[in-house]
C-alpha positions, 0 to 999 in steps of 0.5 A: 570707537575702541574696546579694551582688550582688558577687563582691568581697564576702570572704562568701558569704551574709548572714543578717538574724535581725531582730536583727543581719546576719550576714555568713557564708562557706560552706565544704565538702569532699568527701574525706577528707584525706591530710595525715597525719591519714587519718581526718579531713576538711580544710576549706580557709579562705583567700581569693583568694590563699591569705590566711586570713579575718579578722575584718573579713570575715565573722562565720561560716564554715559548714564543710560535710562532704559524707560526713556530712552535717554542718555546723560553723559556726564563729565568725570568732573561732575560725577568723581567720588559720587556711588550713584547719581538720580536723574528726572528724565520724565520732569518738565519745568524747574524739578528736572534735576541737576543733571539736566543739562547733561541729556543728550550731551553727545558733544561731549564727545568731540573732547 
């Protein structure tokens, strides 16, 4: 796991998996969102400036939710152009989300 010696950098951490480097941006929230869907976490995913990541920027984002304890890491192929994303962590059955099948995907990380 590398760090950027810069703070201009649109990524957070690199990972080097002996195959590829990985340029990751991390992400977390701690609340629940109010935004009209009471139940779910928002995770905010935009740049200085309120601009959403693209592609060029990084490859994952790691969405971080503090009251379950739980990671999705998302392809930058998923989230590019979207300022925030919802998750369900807490959901069972068929209302978990669109980013379910993210949780927990630290194979991703392999590249």
């Amino acid at each position: 796991m590398l760090w950027p010696s810069s703070q201009n950098v649109p990524y957070d951490i690199m990972v080097d998996n002996d195959v590829t480097t990985l340029k990751i941006q991390i992400k977390a929230t701690y609340v629940k969102s109010n935004a009209g869907k009471a139940d779910s976490y928002k995770v905010n995913t935009t740049k200085v400036g309120d601009r959403p990541y693209l592609k060029s920027d990084c490859d994952l984002i790691a969405c971080y939710i503090y009251h379950t304890n739980t990671w999705y890491i998302i392809p930058i192929d998923v989230a590019c152009g979207k300022t925030s994303m919802l998750f369900y962590p807490h959901r069972e059955g068929e209302k978990v989300g669109q980013y379910e099948q993210f949780r927990d995907a630290f194979h991703l990380l392999k590249g």
